[in-house]
mmCIF file as Biopython writes it, N, C-alpha, C and O atoms, coordinates in Angstrom:
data_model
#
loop_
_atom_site.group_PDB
_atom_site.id
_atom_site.type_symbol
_atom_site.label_atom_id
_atom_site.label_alt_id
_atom_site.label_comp_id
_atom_site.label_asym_id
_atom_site.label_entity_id
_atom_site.label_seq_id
_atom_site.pdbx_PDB_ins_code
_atom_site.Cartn_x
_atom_site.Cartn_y
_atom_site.Cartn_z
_atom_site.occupancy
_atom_site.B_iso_or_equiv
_atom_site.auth_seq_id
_atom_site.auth_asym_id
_atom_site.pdbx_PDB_model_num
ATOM 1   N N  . UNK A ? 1  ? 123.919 119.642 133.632 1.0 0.0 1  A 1 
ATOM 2   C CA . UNK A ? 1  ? 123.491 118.259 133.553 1.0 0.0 1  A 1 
ATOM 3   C C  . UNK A ? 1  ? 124.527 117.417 134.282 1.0 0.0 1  A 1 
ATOM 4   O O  . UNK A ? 1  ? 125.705 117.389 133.926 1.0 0.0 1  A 1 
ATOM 5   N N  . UNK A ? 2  ? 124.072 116.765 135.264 1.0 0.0 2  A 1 
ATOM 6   C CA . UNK A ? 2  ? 125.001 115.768 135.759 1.0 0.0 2  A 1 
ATOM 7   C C  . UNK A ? 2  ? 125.407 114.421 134.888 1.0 0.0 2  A 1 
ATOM 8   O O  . UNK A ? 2  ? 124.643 113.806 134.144 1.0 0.0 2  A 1 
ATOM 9   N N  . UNK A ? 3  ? 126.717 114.127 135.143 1.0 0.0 3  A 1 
ATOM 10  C CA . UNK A ? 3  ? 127.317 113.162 134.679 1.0 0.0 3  A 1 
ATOM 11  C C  . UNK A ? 3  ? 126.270 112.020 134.470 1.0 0.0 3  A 1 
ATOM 12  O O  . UNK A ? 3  ? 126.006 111.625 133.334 1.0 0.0 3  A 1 
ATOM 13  N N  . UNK A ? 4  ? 125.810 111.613 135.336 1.0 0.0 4  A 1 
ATOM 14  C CA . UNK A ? 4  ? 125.045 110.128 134.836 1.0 0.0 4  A 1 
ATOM 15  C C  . UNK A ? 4  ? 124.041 110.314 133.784 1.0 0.0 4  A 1 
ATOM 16  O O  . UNK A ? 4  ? 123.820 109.544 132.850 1.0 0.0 4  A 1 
ATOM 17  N N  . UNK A ? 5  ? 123.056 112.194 134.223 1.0 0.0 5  A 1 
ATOM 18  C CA . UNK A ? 5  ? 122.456 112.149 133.059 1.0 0.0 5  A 1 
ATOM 19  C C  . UNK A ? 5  ? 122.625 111.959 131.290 1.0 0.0 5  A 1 
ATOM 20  O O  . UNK A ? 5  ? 122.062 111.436 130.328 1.0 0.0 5  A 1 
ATOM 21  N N  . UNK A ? 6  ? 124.156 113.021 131.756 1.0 0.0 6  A 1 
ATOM 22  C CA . UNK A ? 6  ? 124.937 112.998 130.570 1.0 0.0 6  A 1 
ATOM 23  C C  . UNK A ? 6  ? 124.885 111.569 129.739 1.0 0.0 6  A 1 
ATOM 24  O O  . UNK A ? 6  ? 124.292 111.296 128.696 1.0 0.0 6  A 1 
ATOM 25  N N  . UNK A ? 7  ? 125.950 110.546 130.817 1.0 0.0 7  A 1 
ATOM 26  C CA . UNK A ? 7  ? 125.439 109.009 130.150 1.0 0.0 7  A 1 
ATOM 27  C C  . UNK A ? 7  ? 124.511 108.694 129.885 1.0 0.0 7  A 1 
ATOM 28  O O  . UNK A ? 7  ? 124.572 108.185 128.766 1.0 0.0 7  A 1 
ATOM 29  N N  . UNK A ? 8  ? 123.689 108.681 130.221 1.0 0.0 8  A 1 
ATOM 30  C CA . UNK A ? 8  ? 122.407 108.359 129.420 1.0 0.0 8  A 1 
ATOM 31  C C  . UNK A ? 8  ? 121.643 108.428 128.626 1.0 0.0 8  A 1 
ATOM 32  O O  . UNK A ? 8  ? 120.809 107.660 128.145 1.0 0.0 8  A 1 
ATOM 33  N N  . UNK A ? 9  ? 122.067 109.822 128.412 1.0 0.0 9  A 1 
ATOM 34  C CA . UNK A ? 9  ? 121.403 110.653 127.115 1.0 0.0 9  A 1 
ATOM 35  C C  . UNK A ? 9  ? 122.114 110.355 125.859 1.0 0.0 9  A 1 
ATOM 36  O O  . UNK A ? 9  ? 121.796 110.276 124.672 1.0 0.0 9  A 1 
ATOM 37  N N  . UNK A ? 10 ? 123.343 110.198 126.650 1.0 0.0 10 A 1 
ATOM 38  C CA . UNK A ? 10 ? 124.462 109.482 125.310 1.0 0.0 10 A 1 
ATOM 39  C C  . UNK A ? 10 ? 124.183 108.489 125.175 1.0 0.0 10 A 1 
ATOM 40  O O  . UNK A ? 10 ? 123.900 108.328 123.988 1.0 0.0 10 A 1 
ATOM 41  N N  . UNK A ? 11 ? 123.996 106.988 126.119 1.0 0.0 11 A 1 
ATOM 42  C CA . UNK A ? 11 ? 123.136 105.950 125.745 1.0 0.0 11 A 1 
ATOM 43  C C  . UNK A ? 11 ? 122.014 105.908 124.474 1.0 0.0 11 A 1 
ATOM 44  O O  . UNK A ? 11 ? 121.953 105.280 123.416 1.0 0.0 11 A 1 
ATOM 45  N N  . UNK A ? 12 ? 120.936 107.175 125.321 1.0 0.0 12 A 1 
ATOM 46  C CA . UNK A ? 12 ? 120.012 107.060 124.771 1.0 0.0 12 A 1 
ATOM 47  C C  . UNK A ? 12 ? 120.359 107.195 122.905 1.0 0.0 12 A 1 
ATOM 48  O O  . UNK A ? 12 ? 119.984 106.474 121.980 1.0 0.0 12 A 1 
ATOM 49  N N  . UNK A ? 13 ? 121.128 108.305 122.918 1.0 0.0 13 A 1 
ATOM 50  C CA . UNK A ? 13 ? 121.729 108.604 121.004 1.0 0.0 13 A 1 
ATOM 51  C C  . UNK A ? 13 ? 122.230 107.385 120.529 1.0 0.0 13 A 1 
ATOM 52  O O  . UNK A ? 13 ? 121.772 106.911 119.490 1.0 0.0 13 A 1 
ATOM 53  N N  . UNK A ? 14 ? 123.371 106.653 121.341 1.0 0.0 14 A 1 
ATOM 54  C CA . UNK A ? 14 ? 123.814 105.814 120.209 1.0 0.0 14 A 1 
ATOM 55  C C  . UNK A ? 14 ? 123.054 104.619 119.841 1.0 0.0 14 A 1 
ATOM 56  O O  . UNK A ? 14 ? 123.325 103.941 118.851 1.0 0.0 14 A 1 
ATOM 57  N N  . UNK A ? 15 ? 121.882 104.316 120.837 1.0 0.0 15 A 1 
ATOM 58  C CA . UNK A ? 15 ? 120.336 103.254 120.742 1.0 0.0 15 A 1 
ATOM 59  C C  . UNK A ? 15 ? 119.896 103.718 119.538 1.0 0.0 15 A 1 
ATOM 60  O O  . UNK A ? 15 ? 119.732 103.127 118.471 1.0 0.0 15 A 1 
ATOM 61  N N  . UNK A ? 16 ? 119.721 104.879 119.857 1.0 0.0 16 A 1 
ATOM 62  C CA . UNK A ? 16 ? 118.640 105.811 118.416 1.0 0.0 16 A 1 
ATOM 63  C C  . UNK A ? 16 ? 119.482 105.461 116.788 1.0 0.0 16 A 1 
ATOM 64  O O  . UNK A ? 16 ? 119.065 105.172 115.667 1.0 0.0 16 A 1 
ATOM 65  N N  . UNK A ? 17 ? 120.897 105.681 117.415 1.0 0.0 17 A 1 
ATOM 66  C CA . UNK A ? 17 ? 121.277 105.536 115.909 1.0 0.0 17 A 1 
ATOM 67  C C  . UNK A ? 17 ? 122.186 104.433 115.534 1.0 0.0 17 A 1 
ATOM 68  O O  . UNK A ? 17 ? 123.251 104.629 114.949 1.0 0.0 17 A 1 
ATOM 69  N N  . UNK A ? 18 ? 121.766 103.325 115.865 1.0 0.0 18 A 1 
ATOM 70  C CA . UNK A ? 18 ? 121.999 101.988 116.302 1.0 0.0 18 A 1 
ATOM 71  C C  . UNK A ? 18 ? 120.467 101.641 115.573 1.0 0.0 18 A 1 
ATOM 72  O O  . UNK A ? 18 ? 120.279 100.461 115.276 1.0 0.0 18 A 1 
ATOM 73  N N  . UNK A ? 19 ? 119.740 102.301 115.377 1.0 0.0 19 A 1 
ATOM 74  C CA . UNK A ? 19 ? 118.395 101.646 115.077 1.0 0.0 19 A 1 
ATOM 75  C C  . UNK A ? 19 ? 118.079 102.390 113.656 1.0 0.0 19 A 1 
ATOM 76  O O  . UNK A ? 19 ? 117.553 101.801 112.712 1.0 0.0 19 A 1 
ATOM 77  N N  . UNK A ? 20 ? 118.394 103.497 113.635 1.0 0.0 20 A 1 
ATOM 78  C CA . UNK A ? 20 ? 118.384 104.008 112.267 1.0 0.0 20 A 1 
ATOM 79  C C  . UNK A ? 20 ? 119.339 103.759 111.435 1.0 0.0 20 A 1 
ATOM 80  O O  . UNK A ? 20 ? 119.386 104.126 110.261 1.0 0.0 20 A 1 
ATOM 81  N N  . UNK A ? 21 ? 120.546 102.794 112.328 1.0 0.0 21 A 1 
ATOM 82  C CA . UNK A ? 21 ? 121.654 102.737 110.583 1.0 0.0 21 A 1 
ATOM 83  C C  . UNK A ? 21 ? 120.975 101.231 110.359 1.0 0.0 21 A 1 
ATOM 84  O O  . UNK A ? 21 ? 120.917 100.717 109.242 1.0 0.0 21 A 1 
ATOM 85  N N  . UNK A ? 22 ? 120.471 100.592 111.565 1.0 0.0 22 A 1 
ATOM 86  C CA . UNK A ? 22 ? 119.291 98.737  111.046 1.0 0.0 22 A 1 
ATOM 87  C C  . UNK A ? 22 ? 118.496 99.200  110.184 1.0 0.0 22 A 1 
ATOM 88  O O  . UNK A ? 22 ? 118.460 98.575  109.125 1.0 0.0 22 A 1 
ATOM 89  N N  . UNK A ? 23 ? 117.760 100.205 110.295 1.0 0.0 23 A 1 
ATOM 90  C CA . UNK A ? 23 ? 116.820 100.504 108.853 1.0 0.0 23 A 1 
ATOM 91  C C  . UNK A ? 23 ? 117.167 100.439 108.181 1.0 0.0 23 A 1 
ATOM 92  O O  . UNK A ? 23 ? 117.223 99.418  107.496 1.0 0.0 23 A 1 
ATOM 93  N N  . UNK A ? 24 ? 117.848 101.997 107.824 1.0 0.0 24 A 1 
ATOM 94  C CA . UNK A ? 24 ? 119.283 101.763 106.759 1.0 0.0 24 A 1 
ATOM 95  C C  . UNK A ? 24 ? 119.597 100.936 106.048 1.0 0.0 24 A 1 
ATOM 96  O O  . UNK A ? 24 ? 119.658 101.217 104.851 1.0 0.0 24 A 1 
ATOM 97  N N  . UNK A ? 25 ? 119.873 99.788  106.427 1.0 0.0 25 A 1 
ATOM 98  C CA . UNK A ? 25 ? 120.800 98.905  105.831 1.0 0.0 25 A 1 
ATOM 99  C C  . UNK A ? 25 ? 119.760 97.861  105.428 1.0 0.0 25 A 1 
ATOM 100 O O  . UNK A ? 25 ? 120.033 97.492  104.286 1.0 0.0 25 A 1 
ATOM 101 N N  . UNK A ? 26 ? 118.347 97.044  106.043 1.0 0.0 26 A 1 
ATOM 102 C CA . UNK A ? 26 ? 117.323 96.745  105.885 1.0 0.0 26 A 1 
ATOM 103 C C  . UNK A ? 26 ? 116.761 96.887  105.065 1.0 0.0 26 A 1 
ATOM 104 O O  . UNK A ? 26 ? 116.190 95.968  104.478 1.0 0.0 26 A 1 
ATOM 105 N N  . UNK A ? 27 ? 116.712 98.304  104.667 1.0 0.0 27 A 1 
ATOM 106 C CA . UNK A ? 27 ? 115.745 98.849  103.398 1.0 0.0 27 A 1 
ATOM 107 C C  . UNK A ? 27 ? 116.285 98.878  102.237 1.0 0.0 27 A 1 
ATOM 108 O O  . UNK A ? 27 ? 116.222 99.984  101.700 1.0 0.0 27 A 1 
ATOM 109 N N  . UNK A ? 28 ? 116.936 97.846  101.489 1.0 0.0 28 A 1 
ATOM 110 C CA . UNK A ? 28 ? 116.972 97.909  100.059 1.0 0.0 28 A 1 
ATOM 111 C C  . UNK A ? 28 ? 115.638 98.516  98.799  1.0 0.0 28 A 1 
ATOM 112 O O  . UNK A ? 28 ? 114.622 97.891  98.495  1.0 0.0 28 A 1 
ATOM 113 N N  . UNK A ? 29 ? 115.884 99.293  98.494  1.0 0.0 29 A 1 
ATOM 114 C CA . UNK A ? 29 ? 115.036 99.116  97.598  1.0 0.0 29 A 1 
ATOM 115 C C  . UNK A ? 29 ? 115.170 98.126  96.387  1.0 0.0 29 A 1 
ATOM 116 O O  . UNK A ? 29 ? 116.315 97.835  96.041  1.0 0.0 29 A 1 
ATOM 117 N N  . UNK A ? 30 ? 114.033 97.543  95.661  1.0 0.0 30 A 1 
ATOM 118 C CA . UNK A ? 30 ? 113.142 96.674  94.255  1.0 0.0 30 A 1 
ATOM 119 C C  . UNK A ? 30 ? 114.962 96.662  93.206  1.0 0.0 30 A 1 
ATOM 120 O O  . UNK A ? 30 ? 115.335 97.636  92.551  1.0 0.0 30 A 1 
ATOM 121 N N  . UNK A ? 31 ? 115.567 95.679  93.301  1.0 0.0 31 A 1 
ATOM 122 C CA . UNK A ? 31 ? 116.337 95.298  92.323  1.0 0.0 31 A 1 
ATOM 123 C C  . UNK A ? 31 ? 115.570 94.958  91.158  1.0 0.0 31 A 1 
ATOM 124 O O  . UNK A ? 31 ? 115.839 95.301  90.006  1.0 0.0 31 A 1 
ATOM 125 N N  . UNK A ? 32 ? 114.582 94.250  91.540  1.0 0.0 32 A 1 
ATOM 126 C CA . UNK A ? 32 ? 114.260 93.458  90.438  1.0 0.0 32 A 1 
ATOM 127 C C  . UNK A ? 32 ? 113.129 94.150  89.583  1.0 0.0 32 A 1 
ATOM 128 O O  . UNK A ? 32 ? 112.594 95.152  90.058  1.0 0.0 32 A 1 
ATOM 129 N N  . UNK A ? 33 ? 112.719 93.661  88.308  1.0 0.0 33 A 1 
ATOM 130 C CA . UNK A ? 33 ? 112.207 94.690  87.466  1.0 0.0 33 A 1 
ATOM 131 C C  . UNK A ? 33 ? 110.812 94.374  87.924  1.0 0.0 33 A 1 
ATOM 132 O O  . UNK A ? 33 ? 110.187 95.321  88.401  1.0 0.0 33 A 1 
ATOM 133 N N  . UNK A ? 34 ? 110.107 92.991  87.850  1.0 0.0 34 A 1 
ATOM 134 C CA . UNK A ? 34 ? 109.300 92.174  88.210  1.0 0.0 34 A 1 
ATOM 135 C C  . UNK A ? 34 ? 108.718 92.777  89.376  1.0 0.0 34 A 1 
ATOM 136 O O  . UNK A ? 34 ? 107.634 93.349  89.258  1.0 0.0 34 A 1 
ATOM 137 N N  . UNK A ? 35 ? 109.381 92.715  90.643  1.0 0.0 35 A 1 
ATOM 138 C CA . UNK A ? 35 ? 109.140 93.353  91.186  1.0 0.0 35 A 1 
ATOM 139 C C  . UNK A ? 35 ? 108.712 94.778  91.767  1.0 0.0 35 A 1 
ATOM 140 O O  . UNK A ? 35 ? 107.951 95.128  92.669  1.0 0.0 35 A 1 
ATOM 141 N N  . UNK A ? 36 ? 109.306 95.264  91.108  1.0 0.0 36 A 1 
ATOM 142 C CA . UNK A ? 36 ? 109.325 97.279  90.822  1.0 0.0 36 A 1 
ATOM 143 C C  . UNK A ? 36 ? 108.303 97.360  90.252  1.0 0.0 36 A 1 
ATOM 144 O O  . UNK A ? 36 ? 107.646 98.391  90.403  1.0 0.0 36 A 1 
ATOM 145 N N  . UNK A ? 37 ? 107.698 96.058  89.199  1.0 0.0 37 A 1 
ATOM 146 C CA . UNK A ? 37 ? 106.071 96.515  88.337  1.0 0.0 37 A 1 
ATOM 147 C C  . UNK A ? 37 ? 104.991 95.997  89.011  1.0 0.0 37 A 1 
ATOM 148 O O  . UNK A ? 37 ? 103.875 96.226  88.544  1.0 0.0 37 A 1 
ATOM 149 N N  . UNK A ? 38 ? 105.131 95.137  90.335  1.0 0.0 38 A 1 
ATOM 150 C CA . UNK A ? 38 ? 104.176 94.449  91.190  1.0 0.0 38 A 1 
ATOM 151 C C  . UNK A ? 38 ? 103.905 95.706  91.906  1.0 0.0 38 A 1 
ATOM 152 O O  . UNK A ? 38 ? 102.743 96.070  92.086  1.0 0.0 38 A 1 
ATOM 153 N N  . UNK A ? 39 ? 104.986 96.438  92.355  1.0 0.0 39 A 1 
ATOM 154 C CA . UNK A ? 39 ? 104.832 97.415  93.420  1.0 0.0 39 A 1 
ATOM 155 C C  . UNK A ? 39 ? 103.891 98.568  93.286  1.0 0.0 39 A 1 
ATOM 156 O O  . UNK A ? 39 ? 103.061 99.163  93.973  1.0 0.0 39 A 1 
ATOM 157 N N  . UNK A ? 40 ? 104.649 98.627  91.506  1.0 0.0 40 A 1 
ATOM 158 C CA . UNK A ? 40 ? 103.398 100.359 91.157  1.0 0.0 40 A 1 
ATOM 159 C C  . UNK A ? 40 ? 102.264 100.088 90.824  1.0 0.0 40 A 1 
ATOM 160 O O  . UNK A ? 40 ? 101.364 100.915 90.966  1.0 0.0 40 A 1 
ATOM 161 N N  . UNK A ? 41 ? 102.026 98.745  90.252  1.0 0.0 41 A 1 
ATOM 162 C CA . UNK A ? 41 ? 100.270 98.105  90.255  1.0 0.0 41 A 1 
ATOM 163 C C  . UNK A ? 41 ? 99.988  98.138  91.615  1.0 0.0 41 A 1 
ATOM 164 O O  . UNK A ? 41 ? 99.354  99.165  91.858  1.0 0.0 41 A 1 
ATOM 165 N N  . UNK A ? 42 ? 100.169 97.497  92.564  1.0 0.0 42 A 1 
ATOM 166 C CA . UNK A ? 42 ? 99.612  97.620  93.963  1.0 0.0 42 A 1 
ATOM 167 C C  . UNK A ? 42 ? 99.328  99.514  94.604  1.0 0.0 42 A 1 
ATOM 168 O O  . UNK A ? 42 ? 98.337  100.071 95.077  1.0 0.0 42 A 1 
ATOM 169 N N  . UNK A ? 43 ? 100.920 100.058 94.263  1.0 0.0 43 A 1 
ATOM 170 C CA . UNK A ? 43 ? 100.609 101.111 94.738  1.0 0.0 43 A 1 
ATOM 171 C C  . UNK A ? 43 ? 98.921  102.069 94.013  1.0 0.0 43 A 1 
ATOM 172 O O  . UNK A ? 43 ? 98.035  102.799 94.456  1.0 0.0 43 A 1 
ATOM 173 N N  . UNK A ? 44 ? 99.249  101.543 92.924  1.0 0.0 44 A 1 
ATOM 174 C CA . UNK A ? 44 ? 97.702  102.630 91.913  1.0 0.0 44 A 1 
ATOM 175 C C  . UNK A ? 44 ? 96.433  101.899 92.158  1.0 0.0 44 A 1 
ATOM 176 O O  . UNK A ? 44 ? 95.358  102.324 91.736  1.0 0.0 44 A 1 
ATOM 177 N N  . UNK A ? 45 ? 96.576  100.612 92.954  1.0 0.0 45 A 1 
ATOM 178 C CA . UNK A ? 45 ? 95.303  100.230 93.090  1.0 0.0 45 A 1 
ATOM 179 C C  . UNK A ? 45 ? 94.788  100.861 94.332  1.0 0.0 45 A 1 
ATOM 180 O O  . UNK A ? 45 ? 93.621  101.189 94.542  1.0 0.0 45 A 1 
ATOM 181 N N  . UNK A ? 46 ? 95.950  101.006 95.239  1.0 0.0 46 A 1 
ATOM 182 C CA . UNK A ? 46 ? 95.687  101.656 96.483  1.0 0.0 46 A 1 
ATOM 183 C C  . UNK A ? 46 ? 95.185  103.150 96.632  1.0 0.0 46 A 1 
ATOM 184 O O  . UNK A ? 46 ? 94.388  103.747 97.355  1.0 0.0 46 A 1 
ATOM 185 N N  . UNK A ? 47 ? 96.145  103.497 95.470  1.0 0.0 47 A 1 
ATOM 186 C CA . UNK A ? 47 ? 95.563  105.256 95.522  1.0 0.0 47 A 1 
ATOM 187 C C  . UNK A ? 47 ? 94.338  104.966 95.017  1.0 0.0 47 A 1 
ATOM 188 O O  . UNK A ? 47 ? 93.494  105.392 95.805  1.0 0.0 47 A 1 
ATOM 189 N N  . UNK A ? 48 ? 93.820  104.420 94.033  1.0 0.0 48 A 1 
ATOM 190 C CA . UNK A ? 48 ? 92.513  104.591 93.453  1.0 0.0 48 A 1 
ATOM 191 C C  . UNK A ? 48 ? 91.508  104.349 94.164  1.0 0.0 48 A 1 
ATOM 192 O O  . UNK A ? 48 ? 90.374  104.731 93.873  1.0 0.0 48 A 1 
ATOM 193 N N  . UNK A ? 49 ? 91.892  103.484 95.489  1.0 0.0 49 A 1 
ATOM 194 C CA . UNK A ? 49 ? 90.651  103.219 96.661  1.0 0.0 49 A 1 
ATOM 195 C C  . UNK A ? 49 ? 90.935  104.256 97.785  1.0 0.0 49 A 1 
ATOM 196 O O  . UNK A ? 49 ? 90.021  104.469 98.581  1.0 0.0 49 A 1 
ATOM 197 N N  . UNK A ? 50 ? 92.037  104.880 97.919  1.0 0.0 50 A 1 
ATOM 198 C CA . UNK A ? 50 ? 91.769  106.349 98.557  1.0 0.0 50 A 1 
ATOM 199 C C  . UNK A ? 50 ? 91.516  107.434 97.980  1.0 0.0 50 A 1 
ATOM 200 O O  . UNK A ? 50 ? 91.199  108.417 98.650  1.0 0.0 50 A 1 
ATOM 201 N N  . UNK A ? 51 ? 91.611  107.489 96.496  1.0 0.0 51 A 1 
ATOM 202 C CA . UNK A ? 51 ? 91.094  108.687 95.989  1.0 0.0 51 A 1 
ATOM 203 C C  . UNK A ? 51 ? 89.590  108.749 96.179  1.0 0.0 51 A 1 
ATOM 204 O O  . UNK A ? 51 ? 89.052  109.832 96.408  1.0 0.0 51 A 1 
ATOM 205 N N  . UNK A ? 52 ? 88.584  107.125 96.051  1.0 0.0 52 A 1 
ATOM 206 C CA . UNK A ? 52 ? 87.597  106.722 95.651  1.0 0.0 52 A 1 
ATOM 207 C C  . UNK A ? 52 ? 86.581  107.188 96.951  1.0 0.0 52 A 1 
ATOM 208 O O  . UNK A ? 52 ? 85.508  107.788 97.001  1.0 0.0 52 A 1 
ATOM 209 N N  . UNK A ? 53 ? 87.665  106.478 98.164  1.0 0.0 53 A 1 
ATOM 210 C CA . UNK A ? 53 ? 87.049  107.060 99.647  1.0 0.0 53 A 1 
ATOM 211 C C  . UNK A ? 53 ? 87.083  108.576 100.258 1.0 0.0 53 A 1 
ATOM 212 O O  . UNK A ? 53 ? 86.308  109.011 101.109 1.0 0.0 53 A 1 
ATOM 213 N N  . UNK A ? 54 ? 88.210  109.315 99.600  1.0 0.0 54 A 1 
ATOM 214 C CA . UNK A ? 54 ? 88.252  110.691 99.758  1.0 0.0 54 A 1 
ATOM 215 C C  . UNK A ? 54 ? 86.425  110.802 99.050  1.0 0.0 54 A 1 
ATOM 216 O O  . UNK A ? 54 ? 85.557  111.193 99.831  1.0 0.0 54 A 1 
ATOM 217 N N  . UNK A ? 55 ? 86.043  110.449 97.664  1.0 0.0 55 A 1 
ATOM 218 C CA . UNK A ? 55 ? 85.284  111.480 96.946  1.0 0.0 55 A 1 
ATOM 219 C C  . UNK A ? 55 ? 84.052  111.125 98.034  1.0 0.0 55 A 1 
ATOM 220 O O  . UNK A ? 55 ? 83.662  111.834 98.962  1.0 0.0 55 A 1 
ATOM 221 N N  . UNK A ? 56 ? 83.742  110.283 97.774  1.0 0.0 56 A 1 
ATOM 222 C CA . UNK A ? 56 ? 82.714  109.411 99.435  1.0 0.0 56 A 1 
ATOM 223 C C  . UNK A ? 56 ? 82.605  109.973 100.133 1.0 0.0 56 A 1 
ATOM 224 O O  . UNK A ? 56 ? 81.484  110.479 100.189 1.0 0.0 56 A 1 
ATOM 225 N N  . UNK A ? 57 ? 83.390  110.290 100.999 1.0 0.0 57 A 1 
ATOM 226 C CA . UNK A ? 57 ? 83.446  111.507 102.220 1.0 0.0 57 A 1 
ATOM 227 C C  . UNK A ? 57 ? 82.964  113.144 101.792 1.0 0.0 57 A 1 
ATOM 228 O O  . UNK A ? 57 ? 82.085  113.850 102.287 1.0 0.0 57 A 1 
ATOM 229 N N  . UNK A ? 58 ? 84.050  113.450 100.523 1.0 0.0 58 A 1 
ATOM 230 C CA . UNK A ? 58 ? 83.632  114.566 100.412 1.0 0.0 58 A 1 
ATOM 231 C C  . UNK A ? 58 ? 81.800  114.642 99.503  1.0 0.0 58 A 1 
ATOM 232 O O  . UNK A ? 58 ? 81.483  115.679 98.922  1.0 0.0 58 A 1 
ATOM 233 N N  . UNK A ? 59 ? 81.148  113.823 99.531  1.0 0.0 59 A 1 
ATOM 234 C CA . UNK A ? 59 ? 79.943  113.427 98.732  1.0 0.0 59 A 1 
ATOM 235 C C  . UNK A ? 59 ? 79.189  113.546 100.247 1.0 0.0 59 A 1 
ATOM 236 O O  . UNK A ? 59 ? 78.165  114.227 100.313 1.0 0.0 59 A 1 
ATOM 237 N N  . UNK A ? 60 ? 79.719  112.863 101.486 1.0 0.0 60 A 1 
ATOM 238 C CA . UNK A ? 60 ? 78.444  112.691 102.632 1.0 0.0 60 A 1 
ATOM 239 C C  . UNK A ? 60 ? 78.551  113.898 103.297 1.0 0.0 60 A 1 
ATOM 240 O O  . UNK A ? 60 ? 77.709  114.304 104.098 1.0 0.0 60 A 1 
ATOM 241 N N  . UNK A ? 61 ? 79.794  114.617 102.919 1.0 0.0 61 A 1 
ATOM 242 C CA . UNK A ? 61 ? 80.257  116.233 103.696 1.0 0.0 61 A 1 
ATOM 243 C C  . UNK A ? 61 ? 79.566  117.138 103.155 1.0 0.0 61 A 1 
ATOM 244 O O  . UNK A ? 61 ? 79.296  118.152 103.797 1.0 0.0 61 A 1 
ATOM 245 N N  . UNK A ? 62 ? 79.102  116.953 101.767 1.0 0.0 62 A 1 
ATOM 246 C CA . UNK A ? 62 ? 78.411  118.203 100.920 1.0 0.0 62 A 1 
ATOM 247 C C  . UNK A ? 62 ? 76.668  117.550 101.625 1.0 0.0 62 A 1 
ATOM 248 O O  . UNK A ? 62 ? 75.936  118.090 102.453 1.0 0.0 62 A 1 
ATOM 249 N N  . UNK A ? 63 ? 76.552  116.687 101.137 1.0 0.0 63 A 1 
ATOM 250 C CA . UNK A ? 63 ? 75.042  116.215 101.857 1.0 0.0 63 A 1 
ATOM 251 C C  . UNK A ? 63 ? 75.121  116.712 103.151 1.0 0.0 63 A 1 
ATOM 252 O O  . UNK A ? 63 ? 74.378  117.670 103.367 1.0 0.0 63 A 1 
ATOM 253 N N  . UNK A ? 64 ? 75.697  116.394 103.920 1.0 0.0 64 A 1 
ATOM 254 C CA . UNK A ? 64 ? 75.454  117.062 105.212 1.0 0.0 64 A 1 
ATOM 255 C C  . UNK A ? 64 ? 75.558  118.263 105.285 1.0 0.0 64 A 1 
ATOM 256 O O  . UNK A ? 64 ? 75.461  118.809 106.384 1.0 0.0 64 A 1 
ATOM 257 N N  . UNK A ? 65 ? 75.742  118.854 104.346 1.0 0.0 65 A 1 
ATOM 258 C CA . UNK A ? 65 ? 75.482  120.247 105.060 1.0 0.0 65 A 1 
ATOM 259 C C  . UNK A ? 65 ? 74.327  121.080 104.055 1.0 0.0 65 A 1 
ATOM 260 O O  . UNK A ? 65 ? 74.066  122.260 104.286 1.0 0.0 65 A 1 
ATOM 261 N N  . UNK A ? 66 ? 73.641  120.291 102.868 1.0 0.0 66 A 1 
ATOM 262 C CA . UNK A ? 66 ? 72.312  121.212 102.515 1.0 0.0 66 A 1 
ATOM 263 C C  . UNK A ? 66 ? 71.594  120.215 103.206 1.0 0.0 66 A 1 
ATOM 264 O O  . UNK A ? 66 ? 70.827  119.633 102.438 1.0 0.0 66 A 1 
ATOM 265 N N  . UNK A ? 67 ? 71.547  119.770 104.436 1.0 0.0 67 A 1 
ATOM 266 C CA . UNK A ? 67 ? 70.326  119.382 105.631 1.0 0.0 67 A 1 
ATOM 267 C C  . UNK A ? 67 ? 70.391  120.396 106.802 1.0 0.0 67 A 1 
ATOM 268 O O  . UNK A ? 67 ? 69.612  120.296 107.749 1.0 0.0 67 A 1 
#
């Protein structure tokens, strides 16, 4: 590998992890309690409308196939 590629590729790493320690540090997780109980209501309402659309699918997948 030539030198310039070399630089660059090294560029390219310390960009990459220049951007993953901003996440990092960005992503606090739910201090608050209030919050932490908004999150798992939202999250179970969400699963319950993808569990709901999984059965849907698997309901038009079984129909389609005794035609």
């Amino acid at each position: 590998m030539s030198d310039d590629r070399a630089l660059k590729a090294v560029g390219r790493i310390e960009q990459a992890l220049d951007r993953i320690e901003a996440a990092a540090t960005a992503q606090q997780p739910p201090t608050d309690n209030e919050e932490l109980r908004r999150l798992r209501e939202v999250h179970q309402a969400l699963r319950g409308r993808v569990e709901g659309a999984i059965s849907d699918i698997d309901r038009m997948l079984a129909a389609r196939e005794r035609v």
